[in-house]
C-alpha positions as CSV (number, residue, x, y, z in Angstrom):
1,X,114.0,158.7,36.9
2,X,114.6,160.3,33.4
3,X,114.7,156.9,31.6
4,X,111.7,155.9,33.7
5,X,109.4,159.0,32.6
6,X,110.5,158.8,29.6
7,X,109.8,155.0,29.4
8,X,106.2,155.1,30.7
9,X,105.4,157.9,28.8
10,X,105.7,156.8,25.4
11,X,106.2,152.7,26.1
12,X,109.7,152.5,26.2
13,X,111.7,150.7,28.6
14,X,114.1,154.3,29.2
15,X,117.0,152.3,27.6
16,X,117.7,155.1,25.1
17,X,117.8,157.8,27.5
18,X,119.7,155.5,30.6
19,X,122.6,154.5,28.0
20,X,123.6,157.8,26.8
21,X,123.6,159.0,30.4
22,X,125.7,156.5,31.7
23,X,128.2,156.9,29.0
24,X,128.4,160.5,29.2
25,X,128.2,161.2,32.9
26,X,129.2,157.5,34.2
27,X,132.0,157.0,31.6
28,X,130.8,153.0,31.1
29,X,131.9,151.3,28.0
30,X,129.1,151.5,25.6
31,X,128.5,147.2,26.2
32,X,128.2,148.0,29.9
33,X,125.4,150.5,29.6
34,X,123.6,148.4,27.3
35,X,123.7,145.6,29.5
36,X,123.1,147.6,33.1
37,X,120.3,149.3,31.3
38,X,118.7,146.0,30.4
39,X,118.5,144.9,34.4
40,X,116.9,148.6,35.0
41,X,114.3,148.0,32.7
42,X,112.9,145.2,34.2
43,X,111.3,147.2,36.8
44,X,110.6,150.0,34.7
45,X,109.2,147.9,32.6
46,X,107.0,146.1,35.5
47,X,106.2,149.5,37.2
48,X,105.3,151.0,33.6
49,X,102.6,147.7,32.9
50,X,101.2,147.8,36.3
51,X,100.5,151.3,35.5
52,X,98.9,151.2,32.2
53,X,96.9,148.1,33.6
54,X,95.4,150.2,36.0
55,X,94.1,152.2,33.4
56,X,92.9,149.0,31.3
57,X,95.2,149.6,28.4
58,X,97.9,145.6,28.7
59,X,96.2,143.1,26.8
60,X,98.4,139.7,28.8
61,X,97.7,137.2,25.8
62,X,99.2,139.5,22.9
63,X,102.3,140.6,25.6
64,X,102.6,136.7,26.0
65,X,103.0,136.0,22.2
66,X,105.4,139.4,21.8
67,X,107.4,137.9,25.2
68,X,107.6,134.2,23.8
69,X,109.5,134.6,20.5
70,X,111.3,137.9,21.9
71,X,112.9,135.8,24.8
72,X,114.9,133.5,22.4
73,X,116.2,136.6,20.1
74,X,117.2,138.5,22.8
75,X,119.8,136.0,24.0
76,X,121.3,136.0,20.5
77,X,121.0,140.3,20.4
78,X,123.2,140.1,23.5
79,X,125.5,138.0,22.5
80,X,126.1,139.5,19.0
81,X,126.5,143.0,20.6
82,X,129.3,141.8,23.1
83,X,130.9,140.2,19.6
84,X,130.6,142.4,17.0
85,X,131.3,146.5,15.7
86,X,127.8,147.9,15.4
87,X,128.4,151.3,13.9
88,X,126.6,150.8,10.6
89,X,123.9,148.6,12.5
90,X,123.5,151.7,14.7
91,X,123.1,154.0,11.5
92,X,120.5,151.4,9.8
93,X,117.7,151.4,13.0
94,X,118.2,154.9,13.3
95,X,117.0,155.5,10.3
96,X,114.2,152.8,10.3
97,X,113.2,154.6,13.5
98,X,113.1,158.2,11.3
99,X,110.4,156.4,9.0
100,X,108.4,154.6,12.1
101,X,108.2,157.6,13.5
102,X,106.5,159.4,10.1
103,X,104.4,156.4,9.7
104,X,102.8,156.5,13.3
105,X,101.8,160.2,12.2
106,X,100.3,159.8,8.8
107,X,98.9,156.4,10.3
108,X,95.3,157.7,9.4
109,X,95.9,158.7,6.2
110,X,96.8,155.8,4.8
111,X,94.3,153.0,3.2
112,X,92.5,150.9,5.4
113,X,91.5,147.5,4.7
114,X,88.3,148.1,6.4
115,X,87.9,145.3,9.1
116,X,90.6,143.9,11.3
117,X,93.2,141.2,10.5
118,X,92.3,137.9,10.8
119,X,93.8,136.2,13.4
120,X,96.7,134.4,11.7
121,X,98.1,137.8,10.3
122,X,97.9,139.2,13.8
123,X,99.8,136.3,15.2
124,X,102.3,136.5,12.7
125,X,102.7,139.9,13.5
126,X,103.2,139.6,17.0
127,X,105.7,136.9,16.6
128,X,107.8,138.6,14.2
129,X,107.3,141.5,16.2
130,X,108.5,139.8,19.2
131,X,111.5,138.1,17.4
132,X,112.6,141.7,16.0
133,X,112.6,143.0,19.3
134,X,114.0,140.5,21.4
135,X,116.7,140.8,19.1
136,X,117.3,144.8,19.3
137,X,116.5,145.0,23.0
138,X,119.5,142.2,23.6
139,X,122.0,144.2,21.3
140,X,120.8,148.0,22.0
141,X,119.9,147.6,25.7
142,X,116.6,148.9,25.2
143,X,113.6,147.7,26.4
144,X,112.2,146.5,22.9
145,X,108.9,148.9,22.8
146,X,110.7,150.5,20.3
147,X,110.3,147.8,17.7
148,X,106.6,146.9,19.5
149,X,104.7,149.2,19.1
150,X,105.0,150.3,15.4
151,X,104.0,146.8,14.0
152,X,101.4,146.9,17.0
153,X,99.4,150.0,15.7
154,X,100.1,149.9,12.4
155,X,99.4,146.7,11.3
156,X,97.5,144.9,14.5
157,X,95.3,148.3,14.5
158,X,95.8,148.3,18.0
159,X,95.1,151.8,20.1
160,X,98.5,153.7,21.0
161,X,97.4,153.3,24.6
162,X,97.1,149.4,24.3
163,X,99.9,148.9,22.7
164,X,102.4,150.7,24.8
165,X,101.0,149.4,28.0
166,X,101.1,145.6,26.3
167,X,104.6,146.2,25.4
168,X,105.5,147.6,28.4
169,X,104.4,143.9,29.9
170,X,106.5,141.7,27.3
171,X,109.4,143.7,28.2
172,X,109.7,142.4,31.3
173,X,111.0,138.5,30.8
174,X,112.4,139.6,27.7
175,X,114.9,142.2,29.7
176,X,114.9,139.7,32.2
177,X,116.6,137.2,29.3
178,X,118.6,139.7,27.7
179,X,119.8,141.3,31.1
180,X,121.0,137.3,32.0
181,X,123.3,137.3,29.1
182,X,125.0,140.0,29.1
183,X,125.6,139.6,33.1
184,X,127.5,136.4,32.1
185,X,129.4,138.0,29.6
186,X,130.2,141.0,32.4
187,X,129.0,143.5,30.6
188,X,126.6,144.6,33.9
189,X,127.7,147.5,36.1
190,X,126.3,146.2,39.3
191,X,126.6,148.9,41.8
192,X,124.4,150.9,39.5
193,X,121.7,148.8,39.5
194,X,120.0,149.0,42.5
195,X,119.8,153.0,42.2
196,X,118.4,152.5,38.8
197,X,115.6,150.3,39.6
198,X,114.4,152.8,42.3
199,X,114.7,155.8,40.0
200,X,113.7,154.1,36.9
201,X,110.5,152.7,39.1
202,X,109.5,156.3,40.4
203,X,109.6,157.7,36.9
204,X,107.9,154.6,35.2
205,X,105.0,155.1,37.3
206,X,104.7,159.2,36.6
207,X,105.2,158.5,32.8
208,X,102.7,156.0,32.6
209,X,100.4,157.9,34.5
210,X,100.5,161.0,32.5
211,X,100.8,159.0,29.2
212,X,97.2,157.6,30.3
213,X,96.0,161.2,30.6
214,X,96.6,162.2,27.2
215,X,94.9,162.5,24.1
216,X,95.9,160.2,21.8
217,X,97.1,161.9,19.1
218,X,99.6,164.0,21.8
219,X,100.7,160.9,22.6
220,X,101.2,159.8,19.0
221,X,103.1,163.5,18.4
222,X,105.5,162.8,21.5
223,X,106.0,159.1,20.7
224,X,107.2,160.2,17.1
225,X,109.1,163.1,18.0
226,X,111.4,161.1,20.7
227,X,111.9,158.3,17.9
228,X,113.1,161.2,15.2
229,X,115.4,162.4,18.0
230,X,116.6,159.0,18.8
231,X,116.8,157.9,15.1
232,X,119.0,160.8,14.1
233,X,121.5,160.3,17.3
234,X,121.9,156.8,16.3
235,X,122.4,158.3,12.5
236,X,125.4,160.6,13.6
237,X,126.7,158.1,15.9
């Protein structure tokens, strides 16, 4: 329910809050919680889009671009977390999330171009966008919205809103892919799984409605602050 709440609220697929759990309280190795987190977040992720759809705010073309490319890399994320060390790795995106999380703010005070991207630069953002998370979301265990919704609202000039509830929908097949892999390679704790789908699912569905009845700039202030926190626990890691 934590990872859920947390999920829906700011557009995440509660990865970063259902690994630390599990590995603190449920003393799984740090590959099983990624990977039983991953099979979680498909329905977090699918309650979490149903949720923001409601509300108007999943645009299905741009989650279908983000889920295309992000469905090969997150085969390859999975399987190069179940092979290699990933201290420093862990270090490095916490500290790109620190900076993400200071651009989201200062978002508005930074030159704009003055009309949106033209269609090619959007699509080349959402493809390297989807590539880049596909990728994390099979090595961290995370649901990808991490990675998402940055590039999303930064350089697609999407609304917060939009953007985590589009997110939230390309998660789905690419947790689906990334939750496949590492189930192969055993790294999938599954007596946890059902309970996490119901809890995640309940908590998806209050996150994402409160997320949709907040200003946007509170959301902006909560979506920053949790990547700070989660940047500096990777950091110290």
């Amino acid at each position: 329910m934590l990872g859920g709440c947390f999920g829906g609220l700011v557009g995440f697929g509660g990865g970063a809050v259902m690994i630390p759990i599990m590995t603190w309280l449920g003393k799984l190795s740090q590959h099983k919680a990624h990977g039983t987190s991953l099979a979680a977040i498909i329905f977090t992720a699918l309650v979490g889009a149903g949720t923001y759809f409601l509300h108007g705010a999943v645009d299905w073309k741009i989650a279908a671009i983000l889920a295309a490319s992000a469905i090969i890399f997150a085969r390859f994320g999975a399987l190069y977390a179940h092979s290699l060390p990933e201290k420093k790795l862990r270090r490095a995106f916490g500290l790109f999330l620190s900076i993400v999380s200071v651009l989201v703010i200062v978002r508005g005070l930074l030159p704009s171009a003055g009309q949106p991207p033209a269609f090619w630069v959007n699509l080349l953002v959402f493809l390297s966008t989807g590539a880049g998370a596909g990728f994390l979301a099979g090595m961290m265990g995370v649901g990808g919205g991490i990675v998402m919704v940055p590039p999303m609202v930064l350089l697609a000039g999407m609304s917060q809103h939009l953007a985590q509830g589009t997110s939230l929908l390309a998660m789905v097949p690419v947790s689906i892919s990334g939750a496949l892999t590492h189930h192969r390679l055993g790294n999938v704790q599954t007596d946890l799984v059902w309970g996490l789908l119901v809890g995640a699912g309940i908590g998806s569905y209050l996150g994402g409605t409160a997320a949709n009845l907040l200003p946007e700039l509170y959301l902006k202030l909560i979506f920053s602050g949790v990547l700070i926190l989660m940047g500096l626990k990777y950091i110290r890691s």
